[in-house]
C-alpha positions in Angstrom: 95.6 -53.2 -115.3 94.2 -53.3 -111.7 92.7 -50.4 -110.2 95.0 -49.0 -107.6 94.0 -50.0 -104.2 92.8 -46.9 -101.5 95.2 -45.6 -99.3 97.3 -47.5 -96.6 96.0 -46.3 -93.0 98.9 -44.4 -91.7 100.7 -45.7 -89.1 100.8 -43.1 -86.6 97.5 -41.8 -85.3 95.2 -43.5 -86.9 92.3 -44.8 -85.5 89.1 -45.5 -86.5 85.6 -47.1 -85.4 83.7 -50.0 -87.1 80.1 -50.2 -84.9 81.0 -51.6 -81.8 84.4 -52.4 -82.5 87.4 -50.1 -81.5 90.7 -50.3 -83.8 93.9 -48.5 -83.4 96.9 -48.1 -84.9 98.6 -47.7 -81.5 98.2 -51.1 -81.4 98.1 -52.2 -84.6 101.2 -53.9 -85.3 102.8 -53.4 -88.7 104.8 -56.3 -89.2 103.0 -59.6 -88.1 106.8 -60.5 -86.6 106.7 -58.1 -84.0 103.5 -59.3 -82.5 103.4 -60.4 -79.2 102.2 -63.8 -78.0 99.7 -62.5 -76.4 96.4 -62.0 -77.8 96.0 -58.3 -79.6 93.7 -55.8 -78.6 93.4 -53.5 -81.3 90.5 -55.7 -82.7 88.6 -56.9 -80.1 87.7 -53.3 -77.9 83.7 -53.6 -77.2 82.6 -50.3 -76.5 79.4 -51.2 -74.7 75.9 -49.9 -75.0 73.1 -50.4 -72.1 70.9 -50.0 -75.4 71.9 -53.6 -76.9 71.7 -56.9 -75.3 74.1 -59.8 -75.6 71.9 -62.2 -78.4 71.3 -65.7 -77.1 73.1 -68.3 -78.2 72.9 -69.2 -82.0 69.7 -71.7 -82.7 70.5 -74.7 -84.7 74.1 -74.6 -83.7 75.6 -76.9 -86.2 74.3 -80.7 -86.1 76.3 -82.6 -88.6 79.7 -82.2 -90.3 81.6 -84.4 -92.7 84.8 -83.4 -93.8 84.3 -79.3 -93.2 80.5 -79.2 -94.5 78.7 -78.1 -91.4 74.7 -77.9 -91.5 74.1 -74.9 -89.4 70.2 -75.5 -89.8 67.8 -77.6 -92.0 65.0 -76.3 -93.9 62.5 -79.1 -95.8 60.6 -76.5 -97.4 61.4 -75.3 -101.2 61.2 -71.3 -101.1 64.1 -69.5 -100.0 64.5 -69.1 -96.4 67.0 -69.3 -93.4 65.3 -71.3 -90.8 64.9 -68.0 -88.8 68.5 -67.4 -89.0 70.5 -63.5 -89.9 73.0 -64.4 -92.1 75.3 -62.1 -93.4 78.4 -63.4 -96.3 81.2 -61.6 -97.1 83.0 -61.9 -100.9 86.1 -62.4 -101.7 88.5 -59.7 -99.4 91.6 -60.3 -100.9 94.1 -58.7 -98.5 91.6 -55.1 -98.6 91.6 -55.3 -94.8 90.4 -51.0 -95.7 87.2 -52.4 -97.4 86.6 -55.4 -94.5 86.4 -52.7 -92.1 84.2 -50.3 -93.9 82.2 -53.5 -94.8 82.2 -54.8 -90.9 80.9 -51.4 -90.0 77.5 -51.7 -92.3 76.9 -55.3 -91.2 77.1 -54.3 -87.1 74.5 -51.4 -88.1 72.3 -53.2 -90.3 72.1 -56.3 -87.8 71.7 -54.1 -84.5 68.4 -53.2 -86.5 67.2 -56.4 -87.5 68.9 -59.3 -85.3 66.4 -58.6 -82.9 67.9 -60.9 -80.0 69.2 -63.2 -82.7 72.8 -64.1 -82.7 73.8 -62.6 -86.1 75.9 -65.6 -88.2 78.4 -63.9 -90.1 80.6 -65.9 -93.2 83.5 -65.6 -95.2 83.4 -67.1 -98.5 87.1 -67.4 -98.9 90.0 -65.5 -100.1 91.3 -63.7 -97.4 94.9 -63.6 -98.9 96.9 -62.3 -102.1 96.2 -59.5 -104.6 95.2 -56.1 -102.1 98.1 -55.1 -100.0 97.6 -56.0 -96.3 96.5 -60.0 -96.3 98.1 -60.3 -92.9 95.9 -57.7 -91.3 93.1 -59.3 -92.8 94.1 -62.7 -91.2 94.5 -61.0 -88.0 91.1 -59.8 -88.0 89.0 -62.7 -88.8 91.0 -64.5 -86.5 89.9 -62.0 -83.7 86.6 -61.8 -85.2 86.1 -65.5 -84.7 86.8 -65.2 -80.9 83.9 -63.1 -80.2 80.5 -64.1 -78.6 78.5 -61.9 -79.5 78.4 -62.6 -83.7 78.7 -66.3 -85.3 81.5 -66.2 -87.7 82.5 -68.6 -89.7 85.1 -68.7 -92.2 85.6 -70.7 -95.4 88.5 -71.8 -97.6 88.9 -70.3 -100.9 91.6 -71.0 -103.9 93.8 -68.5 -102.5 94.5 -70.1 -99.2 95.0 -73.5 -101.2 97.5 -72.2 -103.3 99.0 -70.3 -100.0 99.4 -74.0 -98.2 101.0 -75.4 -101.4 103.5 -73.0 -101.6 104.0 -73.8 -98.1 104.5 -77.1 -98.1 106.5 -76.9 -101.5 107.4 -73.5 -102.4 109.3 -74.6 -105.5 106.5 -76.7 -106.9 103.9 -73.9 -106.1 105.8 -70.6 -107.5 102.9 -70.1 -109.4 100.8 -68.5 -106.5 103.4 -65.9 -106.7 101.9 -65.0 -109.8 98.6 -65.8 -108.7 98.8 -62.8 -105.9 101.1 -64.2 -103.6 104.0 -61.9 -104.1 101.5 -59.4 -101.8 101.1 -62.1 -99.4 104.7 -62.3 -98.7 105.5 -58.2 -98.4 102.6 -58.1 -96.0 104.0 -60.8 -94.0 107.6 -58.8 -94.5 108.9 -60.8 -96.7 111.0 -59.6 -99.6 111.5 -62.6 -102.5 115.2 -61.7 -103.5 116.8 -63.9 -106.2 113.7 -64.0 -108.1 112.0 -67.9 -109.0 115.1 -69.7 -108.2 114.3 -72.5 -106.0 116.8 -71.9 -103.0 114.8 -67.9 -103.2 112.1 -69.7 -103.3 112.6 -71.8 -100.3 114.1 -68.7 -98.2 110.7 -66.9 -99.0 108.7 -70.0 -97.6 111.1 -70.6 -94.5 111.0 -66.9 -93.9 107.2 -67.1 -94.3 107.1 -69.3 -91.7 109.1 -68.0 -89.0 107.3 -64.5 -89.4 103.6 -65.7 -89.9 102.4 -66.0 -86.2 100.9 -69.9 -85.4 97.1 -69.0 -85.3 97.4 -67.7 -88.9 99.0 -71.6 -89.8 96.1 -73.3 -87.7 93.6 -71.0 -89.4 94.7 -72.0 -93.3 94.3 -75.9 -92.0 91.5 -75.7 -90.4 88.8 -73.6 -92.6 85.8 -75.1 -94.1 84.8 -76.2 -97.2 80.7 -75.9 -97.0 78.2 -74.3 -94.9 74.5 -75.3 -95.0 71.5 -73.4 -93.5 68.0 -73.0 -94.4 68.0 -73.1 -98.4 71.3 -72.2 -98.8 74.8 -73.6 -99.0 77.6 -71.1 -99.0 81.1 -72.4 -100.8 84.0 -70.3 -101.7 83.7 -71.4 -105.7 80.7 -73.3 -106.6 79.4 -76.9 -106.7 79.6 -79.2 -109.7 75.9 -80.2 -111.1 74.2 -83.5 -110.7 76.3 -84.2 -107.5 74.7 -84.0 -104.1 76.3 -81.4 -102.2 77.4 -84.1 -99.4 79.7 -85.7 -102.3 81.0 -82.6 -103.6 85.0 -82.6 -104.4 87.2 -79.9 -102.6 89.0 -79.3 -106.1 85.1 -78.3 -107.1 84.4 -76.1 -104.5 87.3 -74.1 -104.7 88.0 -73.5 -108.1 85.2 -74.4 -110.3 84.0 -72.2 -113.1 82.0 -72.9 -116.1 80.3 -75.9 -115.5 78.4 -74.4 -112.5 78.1 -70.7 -113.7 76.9 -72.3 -117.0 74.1 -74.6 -115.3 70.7 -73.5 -116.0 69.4 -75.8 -113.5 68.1 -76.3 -109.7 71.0 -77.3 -107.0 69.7 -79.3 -104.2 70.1 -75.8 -102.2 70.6 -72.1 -103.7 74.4 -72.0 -103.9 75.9 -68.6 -102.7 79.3 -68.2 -104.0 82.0 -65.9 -104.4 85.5 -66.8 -106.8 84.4 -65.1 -110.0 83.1 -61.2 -110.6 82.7 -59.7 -113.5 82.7 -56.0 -112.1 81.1 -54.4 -108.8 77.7 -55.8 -109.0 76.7 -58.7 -107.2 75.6 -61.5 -109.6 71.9 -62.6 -108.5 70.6 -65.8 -110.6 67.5 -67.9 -109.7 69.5 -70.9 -107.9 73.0 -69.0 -107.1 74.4 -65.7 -105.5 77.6 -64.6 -106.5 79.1 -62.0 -104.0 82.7 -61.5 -105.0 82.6 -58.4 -106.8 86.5 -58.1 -107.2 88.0 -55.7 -104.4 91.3 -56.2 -104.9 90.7 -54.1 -108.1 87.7 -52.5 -108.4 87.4 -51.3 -104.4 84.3 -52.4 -103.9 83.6 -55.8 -101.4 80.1 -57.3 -100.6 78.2 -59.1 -98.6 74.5 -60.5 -98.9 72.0 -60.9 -96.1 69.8 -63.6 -95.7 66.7 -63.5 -93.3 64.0 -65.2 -94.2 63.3 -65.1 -97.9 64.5 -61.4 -98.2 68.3 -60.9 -100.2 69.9 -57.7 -99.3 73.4 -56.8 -101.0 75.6 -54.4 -98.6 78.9 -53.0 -100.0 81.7 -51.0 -99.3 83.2 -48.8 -101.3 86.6 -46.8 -100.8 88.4 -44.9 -103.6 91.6 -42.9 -103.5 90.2 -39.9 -102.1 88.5 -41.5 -99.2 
């Protein structure tokens, strides 16, 4: 049975500081239906320092993409190494928008130490949605995130959001993501699923989901990537099948492939880093992958890995009842 989750930040009062970043409940809405057009504060509050300068603009700003497999920068040499780039990636979130923040909080500390005047790239591997309690939040926030300047964040498409967009498109066909965490999708979007698996409940709940899930949330599901390549590694929500050249590689792969690539004792044309599968709260660190989903949803603890250089570093976040 899963772990229960932390507590819910109450709704009144609450307000709390992750680095740089400002967030309130005063004006964090509750209900993504009651959010106003305009774009929301609560996220985006830069509390400035004269002590840190704004970064330059990223080097090696993407050069190629085919499909949504974006080469952020090249590396022709075999060790381990991110073409000079800070690279931070974040597991699998899972609607714990409690554990992002916490998370968030140890990436701006640890990268005000080492960016030095590099623009930090920061990316999600996928599964933003289903299983924790707040997925909208969580959507919301990478969202806002992605607007800012001053960090490189990119954001990749995991199972999760797959099976969100089928059940989207046809809610009947797709009930199974209901099962599959989506039931905590829909309450955080304030949608109760009345009727139970009946097709016309299940087409309220999707025209329902639609009229209360604001338009940047729909543009963000069709629009994330699939890949991301920099130095000696390429970051995909799932994993890559073996023997195919990452350029060639099938979105039903990188999404929801298991055994053939967690099994594969062999070299990848680049050192996969992955999230999709955990096995409990440690990061999983093989010669030729990285796997950095170490099940929030459940077991309260999400991670990230840094790259810089040829050094790995695992930051995580931790939150239990208590806290």
């Amino acid at each position: 049975m899963p772990a229960p989750h932390g507590p819910a930040a109450p709704t009144q009062g609450w307000r709390t500081c992750v680095g740089a970043w400002t967030i309130s409940a005063a004006t964090a809405p509750t209900r993504p239906r009651s959010w106003s057009a305009t774009t929301p504060t609560w996220l985006t509050t830069w509390i400035a320092s004269p002590t840190v300068q704004s970064p330059p603009p990223v080097r090696g700003a993407p050069t190629s993409q085919k499909g949504r497999v974006s080469v952020i920068a090249r590396n022709a040499e075999t060790r381990p190494d991110t073409d000079g780039q800070l690279i931070y990636v974040v597991g699998d979130v899972h609607g714990r928008f409690d554990l992002m923040l916490a998370l968030l909080g140890k990436i701006v500390a640890d990268s005000r130490e080492r960016a030095l005047g590099r623009r930090p790239i920061v990316i999600f591997c996928g599964d933003y949605v289903d299983r924790g309690p707040d997925s909208a939040k969580v959507m919301e926030a990478v969202i806002q995130l992605r607007r800012r300047t001053d960090i490189d964040v990119r954001l990749l498409k995991g199972n999760h959001e797959q099976a969100m967009l089928d059940f989207l498109r046809e809610p009947v066909e797709a009930a199974g993501w209901l099962r599959f965490g989506g039931a905590e999708t829909l309450a955080s979007y304030g949608v109760a699923l009345e009727g139970g698996l009946m097709a016309e409940s299940l087409i309220s709940a999707r025209d329902q989901l639609l009229e209360n899930m604001p338009a940047p949330h729909l543009h963000l599901l069709h629009t994330l990537e699939l890949m991301l390549v920099v130095g000696a590694y390429a970051v995909v929500h799932a994993g890559v099948r073996p023997g195919v050249a990452l350029e060639h590689q099938a979105e039903q792969d990188l999404l929801w492939i298991r055994d053939p690539f967690l099994d594969h004792d062999g070299a990848f044309d680049k050192i996969i880093v992955h999230g999709h599968t955990w096995a409990g709260p440690r990061p999983n660190r093989e010669p030729h992958r990285i796997g950095v989903d170490t099940g929030a949803y459940q077991t309260g603890v999400l991670t990230a890995v840094r790259l810089d250089g040829p050094d790995v570093v695992f930051l995580q976040a931790e939150l239990t009842q208590d806290d």
